[in-house]
Backbone as CSV, one residue per row, in Angstrom:
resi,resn,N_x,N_y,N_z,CA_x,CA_y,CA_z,C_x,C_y,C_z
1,UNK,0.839,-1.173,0.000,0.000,0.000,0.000,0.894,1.250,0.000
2,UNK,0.739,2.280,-0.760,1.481,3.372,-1.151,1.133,3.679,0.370
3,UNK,1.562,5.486,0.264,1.750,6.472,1.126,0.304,7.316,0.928
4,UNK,0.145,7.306,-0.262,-0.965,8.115,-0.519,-2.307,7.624,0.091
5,UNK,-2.154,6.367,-0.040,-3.449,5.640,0.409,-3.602,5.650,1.743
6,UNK,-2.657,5.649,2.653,-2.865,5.366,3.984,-3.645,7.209,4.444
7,UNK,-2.873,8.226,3.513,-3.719,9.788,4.138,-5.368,9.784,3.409
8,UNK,-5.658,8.986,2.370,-6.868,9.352,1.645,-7.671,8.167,2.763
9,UNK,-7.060,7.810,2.894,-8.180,7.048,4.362,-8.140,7.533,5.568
10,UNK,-7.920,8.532,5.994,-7.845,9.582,7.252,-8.908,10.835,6.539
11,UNK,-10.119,10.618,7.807,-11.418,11.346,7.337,-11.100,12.563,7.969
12,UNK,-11.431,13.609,7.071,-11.079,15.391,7.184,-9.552,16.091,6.861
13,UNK,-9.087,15.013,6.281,-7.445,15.490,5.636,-7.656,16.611,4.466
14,UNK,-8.959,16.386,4.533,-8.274,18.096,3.060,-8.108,19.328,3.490
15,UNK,-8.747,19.556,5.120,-8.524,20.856,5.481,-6.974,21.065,5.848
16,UNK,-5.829,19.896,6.407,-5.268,20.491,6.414,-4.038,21.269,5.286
17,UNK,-4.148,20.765,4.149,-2.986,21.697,2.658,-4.166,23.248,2.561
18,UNK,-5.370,23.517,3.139,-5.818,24.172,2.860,-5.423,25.679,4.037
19,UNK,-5.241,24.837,5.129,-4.803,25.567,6.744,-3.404,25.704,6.287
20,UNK,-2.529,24.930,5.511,-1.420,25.693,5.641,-0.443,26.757,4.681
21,UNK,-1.916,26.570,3.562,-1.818,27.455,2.453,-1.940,29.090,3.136
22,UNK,-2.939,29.049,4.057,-3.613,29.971,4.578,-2.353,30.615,5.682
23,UNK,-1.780,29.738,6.004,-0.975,29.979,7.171,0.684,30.657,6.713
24,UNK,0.776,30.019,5.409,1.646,30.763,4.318,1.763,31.801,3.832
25,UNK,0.294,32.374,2.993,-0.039,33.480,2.795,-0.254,34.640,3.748
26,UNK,-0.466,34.404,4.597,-0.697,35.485,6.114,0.547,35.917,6.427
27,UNK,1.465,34.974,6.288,2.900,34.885,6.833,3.405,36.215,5.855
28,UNK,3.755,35.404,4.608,4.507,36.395,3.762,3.848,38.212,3.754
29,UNK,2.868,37.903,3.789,1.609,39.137,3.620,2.311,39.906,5.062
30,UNK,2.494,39.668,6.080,2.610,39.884,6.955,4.126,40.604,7.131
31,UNK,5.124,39.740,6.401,6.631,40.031,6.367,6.240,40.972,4.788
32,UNK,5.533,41.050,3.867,5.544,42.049,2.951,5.432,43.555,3.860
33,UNK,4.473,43.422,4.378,3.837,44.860,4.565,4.736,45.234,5.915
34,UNK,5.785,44.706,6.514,6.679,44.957,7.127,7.532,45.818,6.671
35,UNK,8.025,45.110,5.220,9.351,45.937,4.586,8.644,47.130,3.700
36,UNK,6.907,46.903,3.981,6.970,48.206,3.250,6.574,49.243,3.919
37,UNK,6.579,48.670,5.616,6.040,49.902,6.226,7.289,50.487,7.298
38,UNK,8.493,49.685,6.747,9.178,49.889,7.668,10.215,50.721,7.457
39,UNK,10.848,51.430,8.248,11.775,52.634,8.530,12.654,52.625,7.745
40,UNK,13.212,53.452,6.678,14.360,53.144,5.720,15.612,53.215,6.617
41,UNK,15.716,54.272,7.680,17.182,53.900,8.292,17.428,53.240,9.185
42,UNK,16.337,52.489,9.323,16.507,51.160,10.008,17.002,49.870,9.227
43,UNK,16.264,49.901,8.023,17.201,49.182,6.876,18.110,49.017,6.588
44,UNK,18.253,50.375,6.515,19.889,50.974,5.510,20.675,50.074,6.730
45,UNK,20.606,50.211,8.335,21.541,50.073,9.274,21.528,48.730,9.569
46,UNK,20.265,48.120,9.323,20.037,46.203,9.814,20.970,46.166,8.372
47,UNK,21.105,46.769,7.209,21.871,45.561,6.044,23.211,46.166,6.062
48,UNK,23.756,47.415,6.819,24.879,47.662,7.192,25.710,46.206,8.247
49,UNK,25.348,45.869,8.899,25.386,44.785,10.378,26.753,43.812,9.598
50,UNK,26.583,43.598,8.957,27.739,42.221,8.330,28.929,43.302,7.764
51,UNK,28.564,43.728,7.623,30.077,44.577,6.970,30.594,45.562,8.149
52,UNK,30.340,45.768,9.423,30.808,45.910,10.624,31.944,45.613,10.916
């Protein structure tokens, strides 16, 4: 018996690729509107840090 077969016999498995699609998109959405709401000379100085 494959792999596949043993999850298509576990009743209510489709919500979860759907919860973590959701949980993906929130994420990035979340780290987007960060860098676009966030302080340029705080930038400029967090991507200064390695060349210190």
């Amino acid at each position: 018996m494959k792999f596949i077969n043993y999850l298509e016999s576990i009743t209510g498995i489709g919500v979860y690729p759907l919860v973590s699609l959701f949980i993906f998109f929130i994420f990035f959405l979340g780290v987007g509107l960060y860098v676009i709401k966030a302080d340029k000379a705080h930038i400029k100085e967090v991507s200064n840090i390695p060349l210190d």
